[in-house]
matplotlib code that plots the C-alpha trace (Angstrom):
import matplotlib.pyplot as plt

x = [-7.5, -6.0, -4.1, -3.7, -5.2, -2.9, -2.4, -0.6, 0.7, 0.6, 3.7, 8.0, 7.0, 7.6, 4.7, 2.5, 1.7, -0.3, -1.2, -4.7, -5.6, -9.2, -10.4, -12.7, -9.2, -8.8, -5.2, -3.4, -4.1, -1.7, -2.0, -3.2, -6.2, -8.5, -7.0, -10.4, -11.9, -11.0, -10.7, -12.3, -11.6, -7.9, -7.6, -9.7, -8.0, -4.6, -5.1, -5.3, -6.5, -3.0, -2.8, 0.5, -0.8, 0.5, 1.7, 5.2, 6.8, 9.1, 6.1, 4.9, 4.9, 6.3, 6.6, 8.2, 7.0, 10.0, 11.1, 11.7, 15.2, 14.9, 12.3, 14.5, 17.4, 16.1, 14.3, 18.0, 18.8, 16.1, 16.7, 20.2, 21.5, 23.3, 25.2, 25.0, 27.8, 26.8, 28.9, 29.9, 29.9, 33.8, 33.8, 34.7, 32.7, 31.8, 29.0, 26.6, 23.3, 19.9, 17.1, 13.7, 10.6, 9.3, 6.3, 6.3, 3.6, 3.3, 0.2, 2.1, 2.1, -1.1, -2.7, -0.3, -2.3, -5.4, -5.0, -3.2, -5.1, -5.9, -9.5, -8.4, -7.3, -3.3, -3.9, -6.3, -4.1, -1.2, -3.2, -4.3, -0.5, 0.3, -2.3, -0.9, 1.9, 1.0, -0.7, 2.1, 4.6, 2.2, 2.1, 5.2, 6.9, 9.0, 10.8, 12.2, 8.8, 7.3, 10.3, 10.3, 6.8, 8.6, 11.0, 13.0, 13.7, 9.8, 8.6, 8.1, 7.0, 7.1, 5.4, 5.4, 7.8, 6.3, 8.9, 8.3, 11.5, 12.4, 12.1, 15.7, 16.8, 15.1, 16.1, 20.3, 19.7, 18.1, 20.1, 23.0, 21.6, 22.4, 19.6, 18.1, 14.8, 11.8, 9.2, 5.5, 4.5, 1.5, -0.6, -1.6, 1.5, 4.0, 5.7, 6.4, 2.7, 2.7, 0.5, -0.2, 0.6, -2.6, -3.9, -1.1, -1.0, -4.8, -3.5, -1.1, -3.4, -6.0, -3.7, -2.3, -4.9, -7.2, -5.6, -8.4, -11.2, -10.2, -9.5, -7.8, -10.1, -9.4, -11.0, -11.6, -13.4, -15.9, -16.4, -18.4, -20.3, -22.9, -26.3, -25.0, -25.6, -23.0, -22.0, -20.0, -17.9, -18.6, -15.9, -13.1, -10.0, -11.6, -13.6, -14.8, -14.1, -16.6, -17.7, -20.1, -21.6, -21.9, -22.2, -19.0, -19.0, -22.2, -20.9, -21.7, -18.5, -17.4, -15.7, -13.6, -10.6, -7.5, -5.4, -4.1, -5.8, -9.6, -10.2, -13.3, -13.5, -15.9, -17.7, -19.2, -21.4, -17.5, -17.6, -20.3, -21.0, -23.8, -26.1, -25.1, -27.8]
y = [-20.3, -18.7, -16.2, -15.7, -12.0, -8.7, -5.1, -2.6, 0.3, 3.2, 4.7, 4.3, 0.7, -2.9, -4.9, -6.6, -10.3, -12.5, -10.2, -11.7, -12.6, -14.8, -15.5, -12.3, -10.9, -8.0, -6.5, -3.2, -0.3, 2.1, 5.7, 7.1, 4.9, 6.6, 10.1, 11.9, 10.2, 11.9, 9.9, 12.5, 10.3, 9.8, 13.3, 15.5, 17.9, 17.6, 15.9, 11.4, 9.2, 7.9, 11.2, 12.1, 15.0, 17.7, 15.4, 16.6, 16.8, 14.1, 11.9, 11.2, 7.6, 6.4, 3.1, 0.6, -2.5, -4.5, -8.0, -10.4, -10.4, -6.9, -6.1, -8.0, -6.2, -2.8, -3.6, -4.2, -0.6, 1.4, -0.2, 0.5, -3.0, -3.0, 0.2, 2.5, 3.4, 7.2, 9.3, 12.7, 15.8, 15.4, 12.3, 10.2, 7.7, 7.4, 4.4, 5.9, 3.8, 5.2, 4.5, 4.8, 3.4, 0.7, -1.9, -4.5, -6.0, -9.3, -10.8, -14.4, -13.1, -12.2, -15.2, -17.4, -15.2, -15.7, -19.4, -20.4, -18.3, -20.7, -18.9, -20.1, -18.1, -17.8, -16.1, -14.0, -12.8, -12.4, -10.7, -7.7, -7.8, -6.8, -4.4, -2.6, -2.3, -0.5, 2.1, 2.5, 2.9, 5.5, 7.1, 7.0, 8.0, 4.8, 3.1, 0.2, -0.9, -0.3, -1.7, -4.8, -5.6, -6.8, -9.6, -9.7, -13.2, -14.4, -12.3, -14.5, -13.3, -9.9, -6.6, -3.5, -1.6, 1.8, 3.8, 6.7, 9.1, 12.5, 12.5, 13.5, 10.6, 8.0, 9.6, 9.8, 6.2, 5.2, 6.9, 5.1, 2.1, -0.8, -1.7, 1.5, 1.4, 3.5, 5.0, 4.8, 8.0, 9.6, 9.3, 12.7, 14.7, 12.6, 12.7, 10.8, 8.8, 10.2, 8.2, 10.4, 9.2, 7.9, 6.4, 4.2, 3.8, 2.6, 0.3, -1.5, -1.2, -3.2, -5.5, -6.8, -7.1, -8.7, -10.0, -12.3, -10.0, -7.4, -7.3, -5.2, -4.5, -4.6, -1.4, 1.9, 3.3, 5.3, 2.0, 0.6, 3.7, 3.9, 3.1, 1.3, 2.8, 5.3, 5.1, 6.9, 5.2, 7.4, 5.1, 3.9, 3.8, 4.3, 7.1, 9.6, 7.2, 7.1, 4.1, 1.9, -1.1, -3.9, -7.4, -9.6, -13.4, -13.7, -10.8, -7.2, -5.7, -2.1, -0.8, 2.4, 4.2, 4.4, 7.3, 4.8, 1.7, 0.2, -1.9, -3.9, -5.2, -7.9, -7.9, -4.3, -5.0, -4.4, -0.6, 1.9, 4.2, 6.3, 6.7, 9.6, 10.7]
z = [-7.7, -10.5, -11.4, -15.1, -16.2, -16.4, -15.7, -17.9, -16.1, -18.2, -16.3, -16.2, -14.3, -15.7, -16.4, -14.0, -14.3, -12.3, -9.6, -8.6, -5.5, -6.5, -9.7, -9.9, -10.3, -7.5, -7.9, -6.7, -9.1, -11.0, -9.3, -12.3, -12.1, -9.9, -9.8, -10.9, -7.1, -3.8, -1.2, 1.5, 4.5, 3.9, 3.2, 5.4, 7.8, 8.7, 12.1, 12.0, 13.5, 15.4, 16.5, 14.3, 13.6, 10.7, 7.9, 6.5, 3.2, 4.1, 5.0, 1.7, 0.3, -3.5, -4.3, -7.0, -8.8, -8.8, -9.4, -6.2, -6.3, -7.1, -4.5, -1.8, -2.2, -2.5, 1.1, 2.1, 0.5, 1.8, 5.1, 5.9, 5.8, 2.4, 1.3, -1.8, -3.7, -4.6, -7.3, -6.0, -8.2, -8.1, -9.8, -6.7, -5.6, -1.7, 0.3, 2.1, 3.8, 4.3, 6.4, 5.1, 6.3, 3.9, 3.1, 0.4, -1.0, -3.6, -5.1, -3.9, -0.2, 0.2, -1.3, 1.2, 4.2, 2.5, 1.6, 4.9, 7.1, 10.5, 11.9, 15.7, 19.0, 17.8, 14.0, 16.1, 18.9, 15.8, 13.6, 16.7, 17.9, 14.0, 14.2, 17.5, 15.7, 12.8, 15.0, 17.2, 14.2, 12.9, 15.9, 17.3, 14.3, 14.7, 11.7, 13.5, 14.6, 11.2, 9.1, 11.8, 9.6, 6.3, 5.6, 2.6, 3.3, 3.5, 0.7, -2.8, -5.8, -7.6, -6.1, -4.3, -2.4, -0.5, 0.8, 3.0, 2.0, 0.1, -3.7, -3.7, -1.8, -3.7, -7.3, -5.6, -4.8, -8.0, -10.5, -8.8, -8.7, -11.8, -13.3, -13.5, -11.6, -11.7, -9.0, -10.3, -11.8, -12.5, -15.7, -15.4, -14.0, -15.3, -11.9, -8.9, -7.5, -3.8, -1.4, 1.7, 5.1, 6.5, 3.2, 3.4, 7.4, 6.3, 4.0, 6.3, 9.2, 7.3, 5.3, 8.8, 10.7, 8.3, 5.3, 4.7, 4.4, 1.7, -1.8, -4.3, -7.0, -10.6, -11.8, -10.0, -8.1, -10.3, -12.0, -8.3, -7.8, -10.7, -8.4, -5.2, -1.8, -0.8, 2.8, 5.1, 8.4, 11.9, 13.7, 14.5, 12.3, 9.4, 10.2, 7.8, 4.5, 2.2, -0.3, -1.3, -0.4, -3.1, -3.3, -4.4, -3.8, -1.7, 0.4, 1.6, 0.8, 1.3, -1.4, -1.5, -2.4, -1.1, -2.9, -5.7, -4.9, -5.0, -1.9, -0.9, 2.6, 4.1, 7.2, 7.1, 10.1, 11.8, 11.2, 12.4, 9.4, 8.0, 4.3, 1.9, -0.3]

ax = plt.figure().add_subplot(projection="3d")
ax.plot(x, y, z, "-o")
ax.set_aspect("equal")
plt.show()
């Protein structure tokens, strides 16, 4: 496979390289890519499908395209294992840790899943025990169990980092931080990208339970829509998302938004849905 086409973000982000999965080229979108497309399932109501029920303000998820040694140590940040030395209105200078919840994300990690993926009874009982967990996380509120997902120490490659914390937080951290780093903003707003709760519980939820059968597309979502078949799910945790089915690679695929990203999943026969006219 290779990996050799690129994404400019139009945002306060460095630039992406090599961030393709297959040689049809699925990557993660900017934010700004797909803003004119609601994601109805994701964002219907205020109830989910954990059960987690009214999402807060503090539950909204930014995220950072940052370099691996970067991205490892801001896991170690945003985790609470390394300290930040924050500068007080005084002058002085005082360490303080914080403890967000955080997901990473690298073109180079997913391929490893989807190159090295074994199809036997082990990958199988590890990818629903990865699975329980995300739901339990979600549920539960927990960060340990959630945080217990990522590595800094396994990940390779450049990528993501989600973080679910207050804007305030992030920009203290940030603007105390040497280099200087950047959230993704907005093309439209010029602020912060927020990805809602269960868009990204979605996200991880799929990504760990079946790394192998999705993609991250390389344009969005309005681009798929233009005279395919536009279907609804009716079950399970991805109830009430709406997409379209297409075929990619001499497969049905279910394509479909997810707040900033453009996902197509294999295996639709998986998940009950329904036609939209």
């Amino acid at each position: 496979m290779e990996t050799n086409r690129k994404v400019e973000f139009e945002s306060q982000v460095l630039p992406l390289n090599n961030q393709n999965i297959t040689s049809e080229a699925p990557k993660l979108l900017p934010c700004s890519s797909i803003v004119s497309v609601s994601d109805p399932g994701s964002n219907q109501g205020t109830t989910f499908t954990t059960g987690i029920g009214k999402e807060r303000s503090h539950d909204k998820w930014h995220y950072l395209f940052l370099h691996n040694k970067e991205l490892k140590r801001y896991i170690e940040i945003f985790t609470g294992k390394k300290s930040v030395m924050i500068k007080t209105p005084s002058g002085s200078k005082e360490e303080r840790h914080f403890c967000f919840k955080v997901f990473s994300y690298t073109t180079a990690d997913h391929k490893r899943r989807f190159e090295q993926c074994p199809y036997n009874k082990e990958e199988y009982q590890h990818r629903r025990t990865s699975a329980h967990a995300v739901r339990e996380a979600f549920t539960t509120g927990s960060t340990q169990i959630l945080n217990a997902l990522t590595d800094e120490k396994e990940i390779t490659g450049d990528g993501y980092l989600f973080v679910c914390a207050p804007l305030e937080d992030l920009n203290l951290i940030l603007v105390n931080m040497l280099p200087r780093q950047y959230l993704v903003t907005d093309y439209n707003t010029h602020r912060a990208a927020v990805i809602p709760q269960r868009q990204m519980e979605e996200f991880i939820y799929l990504y760990e339970s079946m790394p192998y059968n999705i993609e991250l597309m390389d344009r969005p979502l309005e681009d798929y829509l233009q005279k395919k078949q536009r279907i609804r799910i009716t079950g399970g945790v991805f109830r009430g998302k709406e997409g379209c089915i297409m075929r990619l690679h001499r497969n049905t695929r279910l394509v479909f938004a997810f707040g900033n990203m453009t996902v197509a999943v294999s295996y639709l026969h998986a998940f009950p849905f329904e036609k939209i006219d």
